[in-house]
N, C-alpha and C positions, 0 to 999 in steps of 0.2 A: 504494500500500500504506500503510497506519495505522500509526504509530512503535509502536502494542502486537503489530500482524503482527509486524512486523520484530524489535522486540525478543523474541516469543517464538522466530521462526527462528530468531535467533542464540544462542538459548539453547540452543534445540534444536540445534543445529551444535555447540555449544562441549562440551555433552554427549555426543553421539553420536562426536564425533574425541578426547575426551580418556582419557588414561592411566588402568587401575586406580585409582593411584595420586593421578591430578589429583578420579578421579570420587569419592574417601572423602574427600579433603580437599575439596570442593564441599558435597559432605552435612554434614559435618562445619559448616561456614559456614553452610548454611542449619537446621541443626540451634541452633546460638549464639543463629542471629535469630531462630529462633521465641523462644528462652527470655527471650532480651530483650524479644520484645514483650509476650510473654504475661506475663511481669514487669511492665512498665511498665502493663498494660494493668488487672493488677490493682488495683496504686499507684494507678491513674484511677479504679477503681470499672467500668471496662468489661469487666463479669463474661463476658459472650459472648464478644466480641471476645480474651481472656484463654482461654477453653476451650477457645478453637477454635485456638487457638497452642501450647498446653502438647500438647495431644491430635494436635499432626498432628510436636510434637518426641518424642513418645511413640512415633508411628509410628516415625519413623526411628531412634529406640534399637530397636525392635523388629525393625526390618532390618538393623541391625547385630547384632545380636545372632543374628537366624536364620542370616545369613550366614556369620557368621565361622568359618571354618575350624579347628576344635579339634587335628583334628592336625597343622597347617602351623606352629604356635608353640608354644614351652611355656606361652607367658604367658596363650595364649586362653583358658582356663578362667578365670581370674583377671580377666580383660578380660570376659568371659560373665558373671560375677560382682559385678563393678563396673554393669552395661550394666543387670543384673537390679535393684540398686539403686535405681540411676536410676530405672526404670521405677515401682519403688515411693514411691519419693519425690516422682516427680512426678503421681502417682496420688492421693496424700493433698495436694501443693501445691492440687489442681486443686479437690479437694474440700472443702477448708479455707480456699479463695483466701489463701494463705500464699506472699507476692512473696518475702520472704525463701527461704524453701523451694527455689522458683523459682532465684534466686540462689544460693544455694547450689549447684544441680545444673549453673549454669553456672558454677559456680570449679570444678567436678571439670573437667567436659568441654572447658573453654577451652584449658589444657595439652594434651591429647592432639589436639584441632584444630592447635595448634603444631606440635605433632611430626609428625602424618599430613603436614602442608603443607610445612615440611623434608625431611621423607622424599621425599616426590613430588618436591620440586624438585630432591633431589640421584640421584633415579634418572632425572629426564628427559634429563639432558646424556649417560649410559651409553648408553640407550636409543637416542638420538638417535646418538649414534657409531656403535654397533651395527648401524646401519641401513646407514652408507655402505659 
């Protein structure tokens, strides 16, 4: 087997066995890195390479946002409103190749990637007790 097999299996495994909670705080990680490449990619002048990172971090606001449960929190409307932001901001970054912009919409999202990945790590150990 080729180390890019293997590594996509275990990606696909790490996925498929992890928590709600491990699965938002994942997106949430690879939601960061696009915004960082697509930043940096800008900064370089690698206008494609940059579209194609902003527009696939755009996707995943966009699933987060279809997803989120409005009556399971008071705060999801406000979080649904932040997400809509986003989505605007990085629609004009994308348009404007504005890294800054970019930047920007990763100092919002960086914080709430902290808190998703706290959250999940302090409900794994309940969870896991739960079980025995």
């Amino acid at each position: 087997m080729s180390s890019s097999h293997l590594r996509d299996r275990y990606l696909q495994e790490s996925i498929s066995t992890a928590s709600p909670g491990k699965l938002l705080a994942m997106l949430y990680d690879r939601l960061v890195l696009d915004l960082v490449q697509g930043e940096e990619a800008l900064r370089d002048g690698r206008r494609e390479t940059a579209s194609e990172k902003i527009g696939h971090a755009q996707e995943i606001i966009l699933e987060l946002r279809t997803t989120l449960d409005m009556e399971a929190w008071s705060g999801a409307p406000g979080l649904a409103s932040l997400y809509g932001f986003l989505l605007t901001e990085l629609i004009q970054a994308n348009i404007r190749c504005d890294a800054d912009k970019v930047a920007s919409c990763r100092s919002i999202i960086e914080p709430l990637r902290d808190a998703w990945r706290e959250a999940a790590a302090l409900a794994t150990p309940v969870s896991t007790a739960a079980a025995d």
